[in-house]
KEKE-3310 file (N, C-alpha, C; in steps of 0.2 Angstrom, whole numbers, plus 5000, padded with zeros to 4 digits):
npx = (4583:4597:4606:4621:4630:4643:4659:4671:4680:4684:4674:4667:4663:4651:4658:4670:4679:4685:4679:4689:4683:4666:4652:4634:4621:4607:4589:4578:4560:4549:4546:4553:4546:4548:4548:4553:4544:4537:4546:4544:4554:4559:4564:4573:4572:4581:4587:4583:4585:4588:4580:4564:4553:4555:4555:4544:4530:4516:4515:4524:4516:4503:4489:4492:4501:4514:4514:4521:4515:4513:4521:4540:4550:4563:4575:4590:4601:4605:4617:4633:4626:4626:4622:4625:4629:4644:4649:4656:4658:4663:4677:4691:4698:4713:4720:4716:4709:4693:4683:4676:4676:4684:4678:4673:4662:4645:4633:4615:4614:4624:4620:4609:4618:4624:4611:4608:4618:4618:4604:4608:4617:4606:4599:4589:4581:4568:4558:4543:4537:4542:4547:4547:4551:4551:4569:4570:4563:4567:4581:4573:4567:4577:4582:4574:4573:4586:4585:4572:4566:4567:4557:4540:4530:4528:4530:4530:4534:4531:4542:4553:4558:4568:4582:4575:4575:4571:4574:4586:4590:4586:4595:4607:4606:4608:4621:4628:4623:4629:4645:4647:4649:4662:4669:4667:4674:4683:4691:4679:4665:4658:4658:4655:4642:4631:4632:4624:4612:4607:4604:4597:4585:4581:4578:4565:4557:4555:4549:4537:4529:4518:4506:4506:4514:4508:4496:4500:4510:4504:4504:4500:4487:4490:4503:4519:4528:4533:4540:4543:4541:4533:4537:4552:4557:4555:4560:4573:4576:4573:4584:4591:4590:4592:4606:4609:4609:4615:4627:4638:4643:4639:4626:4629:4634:4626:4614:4620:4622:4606:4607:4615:4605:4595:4587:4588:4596:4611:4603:4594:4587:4572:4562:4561:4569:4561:4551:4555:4550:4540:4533:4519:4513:4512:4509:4511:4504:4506:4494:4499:4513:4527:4539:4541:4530:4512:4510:4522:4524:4510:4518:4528:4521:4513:4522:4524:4520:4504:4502:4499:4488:4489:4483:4486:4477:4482:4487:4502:4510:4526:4531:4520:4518:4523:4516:4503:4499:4487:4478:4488:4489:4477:4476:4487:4481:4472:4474:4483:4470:4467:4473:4472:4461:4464:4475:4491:4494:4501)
npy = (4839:4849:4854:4859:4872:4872:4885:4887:4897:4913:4926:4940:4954:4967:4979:4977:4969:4951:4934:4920:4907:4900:4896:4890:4883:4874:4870:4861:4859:4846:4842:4847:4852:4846:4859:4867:4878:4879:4884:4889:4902:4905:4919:4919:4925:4936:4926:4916:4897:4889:4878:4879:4872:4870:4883:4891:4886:4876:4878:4875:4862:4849:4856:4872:4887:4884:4872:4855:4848:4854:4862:4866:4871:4882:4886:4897:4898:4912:4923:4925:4918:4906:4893:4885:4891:4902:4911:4920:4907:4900:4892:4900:4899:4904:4907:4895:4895:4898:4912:4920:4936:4944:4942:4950:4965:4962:4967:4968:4967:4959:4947:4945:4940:4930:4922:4921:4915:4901:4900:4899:4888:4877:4875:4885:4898:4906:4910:4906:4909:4921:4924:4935:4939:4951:4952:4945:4950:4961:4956:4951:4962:4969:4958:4958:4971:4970:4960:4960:4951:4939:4934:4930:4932:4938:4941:4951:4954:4961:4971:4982:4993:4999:5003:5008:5025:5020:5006:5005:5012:5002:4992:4997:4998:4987:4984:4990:4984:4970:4974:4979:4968:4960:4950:4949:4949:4939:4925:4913:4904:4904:4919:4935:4931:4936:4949:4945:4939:4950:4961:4952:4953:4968:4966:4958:4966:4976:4965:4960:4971:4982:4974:4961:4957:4961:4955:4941:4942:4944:4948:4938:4943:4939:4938:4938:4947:4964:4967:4960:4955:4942:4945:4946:4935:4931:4938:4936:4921:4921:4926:4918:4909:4911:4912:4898:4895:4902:4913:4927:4934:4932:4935:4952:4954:4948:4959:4971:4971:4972:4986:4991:4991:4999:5001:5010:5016:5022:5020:5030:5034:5027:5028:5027:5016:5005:5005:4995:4986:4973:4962:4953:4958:4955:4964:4962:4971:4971:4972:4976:4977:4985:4985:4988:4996:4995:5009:5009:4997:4999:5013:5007:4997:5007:5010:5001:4997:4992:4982:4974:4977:4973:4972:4962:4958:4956:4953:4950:4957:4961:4947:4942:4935:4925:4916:4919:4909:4905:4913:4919:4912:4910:4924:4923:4910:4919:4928:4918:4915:4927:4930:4918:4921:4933:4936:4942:4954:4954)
npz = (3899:3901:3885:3876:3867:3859:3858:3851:3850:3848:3856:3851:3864:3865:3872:3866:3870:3874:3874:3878:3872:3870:3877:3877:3885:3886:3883:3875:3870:3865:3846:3832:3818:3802:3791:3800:3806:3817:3830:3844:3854:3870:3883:3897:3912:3927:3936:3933:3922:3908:3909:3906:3912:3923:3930:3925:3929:3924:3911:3902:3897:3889:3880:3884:3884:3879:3873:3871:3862:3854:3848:3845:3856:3861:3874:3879:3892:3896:3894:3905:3916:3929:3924:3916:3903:3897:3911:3925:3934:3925:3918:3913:3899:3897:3908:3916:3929:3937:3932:3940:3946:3937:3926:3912:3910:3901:3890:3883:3871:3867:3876:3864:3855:3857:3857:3845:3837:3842:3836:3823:3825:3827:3815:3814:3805:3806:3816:3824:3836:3847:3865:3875:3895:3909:3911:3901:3893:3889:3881:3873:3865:3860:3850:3842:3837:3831:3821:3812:3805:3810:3817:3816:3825:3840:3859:3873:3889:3906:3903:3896:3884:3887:3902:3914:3927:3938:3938:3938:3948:3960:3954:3958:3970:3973:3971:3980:3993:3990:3990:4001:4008:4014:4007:3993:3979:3982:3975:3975:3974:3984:3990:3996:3999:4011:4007:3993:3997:4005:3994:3986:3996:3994:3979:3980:3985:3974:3964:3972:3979:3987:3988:3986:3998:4008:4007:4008:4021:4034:4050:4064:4077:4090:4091:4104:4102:4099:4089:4079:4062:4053:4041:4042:4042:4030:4020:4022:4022:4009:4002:4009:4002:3987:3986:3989:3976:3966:3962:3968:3960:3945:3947:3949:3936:3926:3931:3928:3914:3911:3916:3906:3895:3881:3868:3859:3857:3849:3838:3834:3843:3857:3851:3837:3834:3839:3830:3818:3822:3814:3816:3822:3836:3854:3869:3886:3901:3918:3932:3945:3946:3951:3944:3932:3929:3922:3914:3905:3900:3890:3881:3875:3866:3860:3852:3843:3828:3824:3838:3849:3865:3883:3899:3914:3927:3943:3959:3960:3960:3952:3949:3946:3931:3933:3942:3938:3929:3925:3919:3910:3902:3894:3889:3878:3872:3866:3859:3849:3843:3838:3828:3819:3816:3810:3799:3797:3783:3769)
capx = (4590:4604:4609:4627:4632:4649:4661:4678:4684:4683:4668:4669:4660:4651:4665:4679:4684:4684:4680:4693:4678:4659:4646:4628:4618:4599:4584:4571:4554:4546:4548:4554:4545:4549:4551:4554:4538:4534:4545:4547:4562:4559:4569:4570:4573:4586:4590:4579:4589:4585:4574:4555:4548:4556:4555:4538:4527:4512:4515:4525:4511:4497:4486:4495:4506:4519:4512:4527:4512:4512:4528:4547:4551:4568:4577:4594:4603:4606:4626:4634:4624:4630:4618:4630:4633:4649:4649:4658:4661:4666:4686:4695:4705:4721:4721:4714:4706:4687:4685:4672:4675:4687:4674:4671:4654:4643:4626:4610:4617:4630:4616:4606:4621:4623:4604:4609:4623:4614:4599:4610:4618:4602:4600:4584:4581:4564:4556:4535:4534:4547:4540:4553:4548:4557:4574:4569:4560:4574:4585:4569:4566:4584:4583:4568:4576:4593:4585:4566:4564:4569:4551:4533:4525:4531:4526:4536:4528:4535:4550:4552:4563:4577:4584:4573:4581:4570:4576:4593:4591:4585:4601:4612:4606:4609:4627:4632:4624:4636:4651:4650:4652:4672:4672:4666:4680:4687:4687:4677:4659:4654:4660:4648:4635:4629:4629:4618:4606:4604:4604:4590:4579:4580:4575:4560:4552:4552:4546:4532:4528:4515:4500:4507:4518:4502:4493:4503:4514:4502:4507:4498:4489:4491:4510:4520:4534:4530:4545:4544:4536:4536:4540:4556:4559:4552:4565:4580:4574:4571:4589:4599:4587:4596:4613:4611:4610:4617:4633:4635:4649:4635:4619:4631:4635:4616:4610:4624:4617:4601:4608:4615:4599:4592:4585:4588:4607:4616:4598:4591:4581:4569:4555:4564:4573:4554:4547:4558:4547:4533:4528:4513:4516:4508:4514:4507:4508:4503:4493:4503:4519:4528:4546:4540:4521:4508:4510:4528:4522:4506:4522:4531:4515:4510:4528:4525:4514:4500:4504:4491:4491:4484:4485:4483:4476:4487:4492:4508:4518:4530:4530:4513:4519:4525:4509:4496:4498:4481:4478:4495:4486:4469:4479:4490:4478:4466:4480:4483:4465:4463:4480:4473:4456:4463:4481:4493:4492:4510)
capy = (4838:4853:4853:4863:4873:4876:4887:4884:4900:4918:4930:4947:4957:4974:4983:4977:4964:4944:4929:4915:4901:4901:4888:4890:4878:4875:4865:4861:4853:4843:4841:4851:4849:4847:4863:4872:4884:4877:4885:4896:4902:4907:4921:4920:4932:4937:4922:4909:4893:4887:4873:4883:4869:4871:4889:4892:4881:4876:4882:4867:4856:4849:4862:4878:4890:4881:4866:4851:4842:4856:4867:4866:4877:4882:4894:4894:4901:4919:4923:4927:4915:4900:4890:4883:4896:4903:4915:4921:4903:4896:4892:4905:4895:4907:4905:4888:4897:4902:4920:4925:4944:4944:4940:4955:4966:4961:4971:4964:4966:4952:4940:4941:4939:4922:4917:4921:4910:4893:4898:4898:4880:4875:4878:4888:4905:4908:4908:4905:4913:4923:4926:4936:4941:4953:4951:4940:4955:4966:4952:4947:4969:4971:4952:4959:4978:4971:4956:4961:4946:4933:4929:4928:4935:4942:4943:4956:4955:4964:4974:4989:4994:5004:5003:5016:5027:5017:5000:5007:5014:4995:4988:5001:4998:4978:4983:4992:4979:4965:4978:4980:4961:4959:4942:4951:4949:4933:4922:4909:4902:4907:4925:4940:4927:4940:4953:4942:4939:4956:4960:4947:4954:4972:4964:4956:4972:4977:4960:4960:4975:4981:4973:4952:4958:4964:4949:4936:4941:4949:4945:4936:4949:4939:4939:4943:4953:4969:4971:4953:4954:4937:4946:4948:4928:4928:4942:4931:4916:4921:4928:4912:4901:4912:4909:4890:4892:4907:4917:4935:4938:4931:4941:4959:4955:4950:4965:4975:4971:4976:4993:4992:4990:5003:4996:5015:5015:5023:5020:5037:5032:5023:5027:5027:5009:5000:5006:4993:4978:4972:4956:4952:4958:4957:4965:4963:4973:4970:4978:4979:4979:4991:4987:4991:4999:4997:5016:5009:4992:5004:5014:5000:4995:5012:5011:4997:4997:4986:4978:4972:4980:4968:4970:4957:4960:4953:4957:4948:4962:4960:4940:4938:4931:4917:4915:4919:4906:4902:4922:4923:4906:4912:4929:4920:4909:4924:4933:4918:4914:4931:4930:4914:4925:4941:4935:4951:4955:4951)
capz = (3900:3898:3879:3876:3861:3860:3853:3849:3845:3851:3858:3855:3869:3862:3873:3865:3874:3871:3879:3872:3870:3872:3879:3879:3889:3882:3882:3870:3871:3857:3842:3826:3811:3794:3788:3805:3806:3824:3833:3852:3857:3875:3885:3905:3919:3930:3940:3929:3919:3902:3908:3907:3913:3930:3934:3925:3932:3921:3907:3898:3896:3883:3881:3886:3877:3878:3872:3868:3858:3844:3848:3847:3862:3864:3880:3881:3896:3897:3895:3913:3920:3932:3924:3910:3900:3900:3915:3932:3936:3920:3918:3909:3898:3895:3914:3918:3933:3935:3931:3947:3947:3933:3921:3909:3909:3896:3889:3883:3866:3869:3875:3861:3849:3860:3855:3837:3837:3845:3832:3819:3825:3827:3807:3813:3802:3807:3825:3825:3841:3851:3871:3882:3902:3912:3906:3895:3888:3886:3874:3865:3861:3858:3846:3837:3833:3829:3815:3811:3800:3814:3822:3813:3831:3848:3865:3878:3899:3911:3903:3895:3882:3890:3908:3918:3932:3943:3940:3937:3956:3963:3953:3963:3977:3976:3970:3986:3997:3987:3989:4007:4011:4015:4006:3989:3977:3984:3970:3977:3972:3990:3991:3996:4002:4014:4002:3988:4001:4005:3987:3984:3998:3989:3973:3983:3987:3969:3963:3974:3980:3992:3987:3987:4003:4013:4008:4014:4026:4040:4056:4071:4081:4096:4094:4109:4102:4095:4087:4076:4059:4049:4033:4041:4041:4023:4018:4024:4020:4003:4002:4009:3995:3983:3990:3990:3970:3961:3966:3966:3952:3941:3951:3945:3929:3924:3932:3923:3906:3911:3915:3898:3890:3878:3863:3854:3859:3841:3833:3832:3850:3857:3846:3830:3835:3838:3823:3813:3823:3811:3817:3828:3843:3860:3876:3894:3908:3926:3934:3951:3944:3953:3941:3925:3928:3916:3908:3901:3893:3886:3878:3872:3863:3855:3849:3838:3824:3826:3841:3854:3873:3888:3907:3919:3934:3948:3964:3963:3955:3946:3947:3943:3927:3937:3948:3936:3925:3919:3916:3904:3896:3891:3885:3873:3868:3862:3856:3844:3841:3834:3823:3814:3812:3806:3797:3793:3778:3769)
cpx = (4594:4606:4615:4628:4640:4654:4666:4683:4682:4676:4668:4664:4657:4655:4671:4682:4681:4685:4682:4689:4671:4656:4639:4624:4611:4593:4580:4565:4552:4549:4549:4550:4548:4552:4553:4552:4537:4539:4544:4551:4558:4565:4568:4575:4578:4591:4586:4586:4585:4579:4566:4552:4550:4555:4546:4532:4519:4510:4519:4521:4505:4491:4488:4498:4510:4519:4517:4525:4514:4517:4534:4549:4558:4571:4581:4596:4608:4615:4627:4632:4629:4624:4620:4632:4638:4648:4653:4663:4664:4673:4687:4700:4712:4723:4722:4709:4698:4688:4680:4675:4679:4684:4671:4662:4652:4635:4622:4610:4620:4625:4613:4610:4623:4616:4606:4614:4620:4606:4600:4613:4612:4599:4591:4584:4574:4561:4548:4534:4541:4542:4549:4549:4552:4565:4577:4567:4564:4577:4578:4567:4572:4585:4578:4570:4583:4591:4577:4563:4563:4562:4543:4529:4529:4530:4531:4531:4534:4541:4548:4559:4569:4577:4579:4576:4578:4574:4584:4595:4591:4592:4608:4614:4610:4618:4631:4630:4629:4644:4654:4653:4661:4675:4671:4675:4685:4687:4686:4669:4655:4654:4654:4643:4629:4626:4624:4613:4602:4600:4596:4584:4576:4575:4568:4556:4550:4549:4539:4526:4522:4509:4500:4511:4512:4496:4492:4506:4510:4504:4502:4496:4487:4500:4513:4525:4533:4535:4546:4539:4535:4538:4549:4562:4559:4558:4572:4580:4574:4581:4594:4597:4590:4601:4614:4611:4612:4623:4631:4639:4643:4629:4623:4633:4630:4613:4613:4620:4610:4603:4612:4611:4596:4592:4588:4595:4611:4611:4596:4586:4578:4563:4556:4567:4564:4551:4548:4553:4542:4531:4522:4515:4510:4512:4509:4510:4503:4501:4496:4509:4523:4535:4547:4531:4519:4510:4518:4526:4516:4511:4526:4526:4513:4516:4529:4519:4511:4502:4497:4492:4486:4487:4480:4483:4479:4488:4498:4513:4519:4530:4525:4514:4521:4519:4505:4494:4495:4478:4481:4493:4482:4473:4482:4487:4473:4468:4483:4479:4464:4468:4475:4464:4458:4472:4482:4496:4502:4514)
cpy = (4844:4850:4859:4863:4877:4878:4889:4891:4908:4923:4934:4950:4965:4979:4983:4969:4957:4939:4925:4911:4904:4895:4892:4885:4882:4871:4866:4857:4851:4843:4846:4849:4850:4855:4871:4878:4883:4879:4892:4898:4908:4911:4921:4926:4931:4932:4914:4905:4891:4881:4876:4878:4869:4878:4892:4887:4879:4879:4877:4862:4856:4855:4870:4881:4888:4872:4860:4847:4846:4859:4863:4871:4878:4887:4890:4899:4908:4919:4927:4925:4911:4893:4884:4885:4899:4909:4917:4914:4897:4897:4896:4900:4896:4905:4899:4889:4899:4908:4922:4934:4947:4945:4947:4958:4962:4965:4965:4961:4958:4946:4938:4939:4932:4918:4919:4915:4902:4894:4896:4891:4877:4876:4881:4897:4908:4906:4911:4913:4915:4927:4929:4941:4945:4953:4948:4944:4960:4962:4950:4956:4969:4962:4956:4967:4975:4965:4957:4956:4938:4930:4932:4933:4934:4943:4946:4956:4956:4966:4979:4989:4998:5002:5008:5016:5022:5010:5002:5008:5006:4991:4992:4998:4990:4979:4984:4989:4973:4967:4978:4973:4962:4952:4944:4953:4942:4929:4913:4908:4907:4914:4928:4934:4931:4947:4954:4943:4944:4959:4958:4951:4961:4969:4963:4960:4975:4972:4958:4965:4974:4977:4965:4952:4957:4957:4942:4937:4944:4946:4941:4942:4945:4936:4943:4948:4959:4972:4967:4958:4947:4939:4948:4942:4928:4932:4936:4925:4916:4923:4924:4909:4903:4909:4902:4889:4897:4910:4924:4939:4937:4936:4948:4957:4954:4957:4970:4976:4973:4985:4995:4992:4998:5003:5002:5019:5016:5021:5026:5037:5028:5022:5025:5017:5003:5001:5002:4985:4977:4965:4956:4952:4959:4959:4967:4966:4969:4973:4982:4978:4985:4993:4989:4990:4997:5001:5010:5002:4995:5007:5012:4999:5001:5014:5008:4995:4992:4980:4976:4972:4976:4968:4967:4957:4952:4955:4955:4952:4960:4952:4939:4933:4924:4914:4915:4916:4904:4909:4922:4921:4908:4919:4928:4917:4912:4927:4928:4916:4921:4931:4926:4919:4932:4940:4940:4949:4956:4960)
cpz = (3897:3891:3883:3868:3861:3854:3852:3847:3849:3852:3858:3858:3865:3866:3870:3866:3873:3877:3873:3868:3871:3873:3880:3879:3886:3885:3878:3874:3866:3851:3834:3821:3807:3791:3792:3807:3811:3831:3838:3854:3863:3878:3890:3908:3922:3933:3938:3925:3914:3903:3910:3913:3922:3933:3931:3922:3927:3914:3900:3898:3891:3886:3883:3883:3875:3874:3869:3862:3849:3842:3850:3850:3864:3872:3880:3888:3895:3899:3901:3918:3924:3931:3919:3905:3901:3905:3920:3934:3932:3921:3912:3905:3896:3903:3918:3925:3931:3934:3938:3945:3940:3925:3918:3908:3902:3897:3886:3876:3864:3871:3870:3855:3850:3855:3848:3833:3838:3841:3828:3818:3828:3819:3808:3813:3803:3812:3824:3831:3847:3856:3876:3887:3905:3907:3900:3889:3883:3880:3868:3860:3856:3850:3840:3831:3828:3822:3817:3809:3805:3818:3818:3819:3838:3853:3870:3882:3902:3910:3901:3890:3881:3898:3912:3923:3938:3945:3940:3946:3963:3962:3958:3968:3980:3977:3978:3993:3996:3989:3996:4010:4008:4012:3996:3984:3977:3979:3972:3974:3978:3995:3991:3997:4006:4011:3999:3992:4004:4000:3985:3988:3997:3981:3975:3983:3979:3964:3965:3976:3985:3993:3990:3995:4010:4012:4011:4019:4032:4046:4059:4074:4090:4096:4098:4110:4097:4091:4078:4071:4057:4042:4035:4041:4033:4022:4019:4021:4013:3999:4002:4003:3989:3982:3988:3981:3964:3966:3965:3961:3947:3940:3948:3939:3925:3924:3930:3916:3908:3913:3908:3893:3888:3871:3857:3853:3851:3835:3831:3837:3848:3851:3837:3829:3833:3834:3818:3817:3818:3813:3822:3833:3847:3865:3881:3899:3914:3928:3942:3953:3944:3948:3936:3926:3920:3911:3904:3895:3888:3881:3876:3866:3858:3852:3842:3835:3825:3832:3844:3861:3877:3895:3910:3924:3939:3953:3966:3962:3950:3943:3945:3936:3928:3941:3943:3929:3918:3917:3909:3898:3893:3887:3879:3869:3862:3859:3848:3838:3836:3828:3818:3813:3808:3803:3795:3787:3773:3763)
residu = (UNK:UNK:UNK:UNK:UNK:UNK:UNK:UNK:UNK:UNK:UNK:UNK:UNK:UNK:UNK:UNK:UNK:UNK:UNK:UNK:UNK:UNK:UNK:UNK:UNK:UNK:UNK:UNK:UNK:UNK:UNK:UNK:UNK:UNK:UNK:UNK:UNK:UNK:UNK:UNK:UNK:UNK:UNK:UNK:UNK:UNK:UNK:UNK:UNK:UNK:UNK:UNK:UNK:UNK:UNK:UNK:UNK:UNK:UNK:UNK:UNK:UNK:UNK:UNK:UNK:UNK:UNK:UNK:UNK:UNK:UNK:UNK:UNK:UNK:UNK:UNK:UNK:UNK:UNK:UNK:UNK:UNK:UNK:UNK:UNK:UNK:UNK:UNK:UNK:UNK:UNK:UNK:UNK:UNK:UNK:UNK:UNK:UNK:UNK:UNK:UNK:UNK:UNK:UNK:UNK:UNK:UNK:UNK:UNK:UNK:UNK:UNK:UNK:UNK:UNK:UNK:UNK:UNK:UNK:UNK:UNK:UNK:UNK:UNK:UNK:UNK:UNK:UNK:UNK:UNK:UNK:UNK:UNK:UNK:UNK:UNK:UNK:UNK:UNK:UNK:UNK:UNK:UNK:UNK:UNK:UNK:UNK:UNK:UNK:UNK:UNK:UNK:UNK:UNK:UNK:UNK:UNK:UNK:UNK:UNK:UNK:UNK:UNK:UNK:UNK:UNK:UNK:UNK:UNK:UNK:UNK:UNK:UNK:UNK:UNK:UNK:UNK:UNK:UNK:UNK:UNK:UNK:UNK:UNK:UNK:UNK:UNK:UNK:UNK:UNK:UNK:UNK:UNK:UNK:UNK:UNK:UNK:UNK:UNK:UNK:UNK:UNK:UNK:UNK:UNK:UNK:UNK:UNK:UNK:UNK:UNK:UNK:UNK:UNK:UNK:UNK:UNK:UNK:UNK:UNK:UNK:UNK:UNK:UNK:UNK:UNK:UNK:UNK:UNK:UNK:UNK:UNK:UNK:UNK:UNK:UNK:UNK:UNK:UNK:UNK:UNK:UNK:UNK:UNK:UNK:UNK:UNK:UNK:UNK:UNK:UNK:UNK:UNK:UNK:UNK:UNK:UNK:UNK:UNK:UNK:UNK:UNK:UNK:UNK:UNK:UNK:UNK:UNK:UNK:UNK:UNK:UNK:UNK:UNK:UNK:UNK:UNK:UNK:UNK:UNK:UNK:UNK:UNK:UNK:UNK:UNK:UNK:UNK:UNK:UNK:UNK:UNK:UNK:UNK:UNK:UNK:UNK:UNK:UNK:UNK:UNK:UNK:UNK:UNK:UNK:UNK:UNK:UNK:UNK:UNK:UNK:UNK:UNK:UNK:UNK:UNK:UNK:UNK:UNK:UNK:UNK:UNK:UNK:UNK:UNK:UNK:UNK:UNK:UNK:UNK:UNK:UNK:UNK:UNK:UNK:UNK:UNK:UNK:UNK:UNK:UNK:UNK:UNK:UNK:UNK:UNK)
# end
């Protein structure tokens, strides 16, 4: 069940600029102990909701990393979303109108000053285990540089800790297919629909990439049209199934804060910024993740002192953290198998 933490009172933006109120939508699982050592605070991805156990499948269950029986697992929903956090489709209350396009940028900053705020109203001052994915990884880099002390141990997959030109280029690209739809702006839920869908099926290519593409989609070679692929249903297809539950004022203001991302941003750089993590870190890459390659998580890794570097063979790309469930599981659990063996040293 959707929890709500709300807040009564103004949100400054690292621009400048303020939302009147704030609301972030949650979930938990299990139960807190006593003296609140047991928890996870979960970050998700671009177009995921705070319920884990919906978007990553096998993974909230007895025995797994996420386990309900021994962890208190939080994820709340990412600011910008439409997922019930305040966002795009929230109501502006100096207006009374939603905001849709209105709705001021926000950075990656600004979201994790959201999970700061709903830990603090959760009177949890210490987090067992912080796990962020993709742009999960981004707020959980960016949460770990800006409060050092806030998690015991750390796991970052599939991110990187700045924006690269590449993903900066895929983000582009989505913008100016969202820009070109003539409904774009409209302030409506169902604006740029066309666009997003396009947008989405851009994204898809660097999510998958050639490897998970070329596996499933091959055609029929006794079809009679030589023109047909069926990755060209899957593409669409994939694009409307966006459409029917995310907008596209939310889709560019998420993917905006991801091009605001750079962990070393008025630190002294990258490398000087991640040198401030001390907790037990793990970070995984993929190995046929074309959106953030191996080399970059390897880099990430040799940035932070004693961390611990693992890739997961995969051919799903970038998703394989979504597909390759019982992979990420054995990982984790060896990851924390060796912790209770080799405690660091205080």
């Amino acid at each position: 069940m959707t929890k709500y933490c709300r807040i009564n009172q103004p949100f400054t933006l690292e621009s400048g600029e303020t939302l009147p109120s704030l609301t972030i939508a949650y979930h938990t699982y299990g139960i807190l102990n006593e003296d609140k050592s047991n928890v996870i605070w979960v970050m998700h991805g671009l177009t995921a909701n705070s319920d884990v156990a919906d978007w990553w499948p096998h993974t909230v269950e007895k025995g797994k990393f996420l386990d309900p029986e021994k962890y208190f697992i939080v994820c709340a929903n990412m600011l910008g979303s439409c997922y019930g956090t305040t966002g795009p489709s929230s109501v502006n209350p100096h207006t009374g109108r939603q905001w849709w396009g209105d709705f001021p940028r926000i950075t990656i900053r600004d979201m994790v000053k959201c999970h700061r705020i709903l830990a603090q109203t959760l009177g949890i001052k210490k987090i067992h285990e912080m796990i962020g994915v993709s742009l999960g990884g981004f707020q959980a880099i960016e949460w770990m540089v800006t409060d050092p002390e806030i998690a015991e141990n750390v796991m970052f997959c599939a991110t990187d800790s700045s924006c690269s030109p590449w993903l900066a280029a895929f983000n582009k690209s989505m913008y100016m297919a969202i820009s070109t739809d003539p409904s774009f702006g409209e302030p409506r839920c169902d604006a740029a629909r066309k666009g997003l869908a396009t947008a989405r099926a851009i994204a898809l290519i660097s999510y998958r990439g050639p490897f998970a593409y070329n596996m499933s989609q091959r055609d029929d070679d006794k079809n009679p049209d030589p023109f047909f692929h069926r990755v060209q249903t899957y593409q669409e297809y994939q694009g409307e199934k966006l459409c029917r539950r995310f907008d596209a004022y939310s889709y560019v203001r998420i993917c905006e804060s991801g091009d605001s991302h750079n962990v070393g941003r008025g630190r002294g750089g990258i490398q000087n910024a991640l040198k401030g993590i001390k907790a037990n870190t793990l970070v995984i890459g993929i190995s046929s993740d074309i959106l953030f390659p191996p080399a970059c998580l390897k880099e990430l890794a040799d940035a932070i002192d004693g961390s611990t570097f693992r890739v997961m063979e995969s051919d799903f790309a970038h998703d394989g953290f979504l597909i390759e469930h019982e992979k990420l599981n054995a990982f984790m659990q060896e990851w924390r198998e060796n912790r209770a063996k080799h405690p660091q040293d205080d």
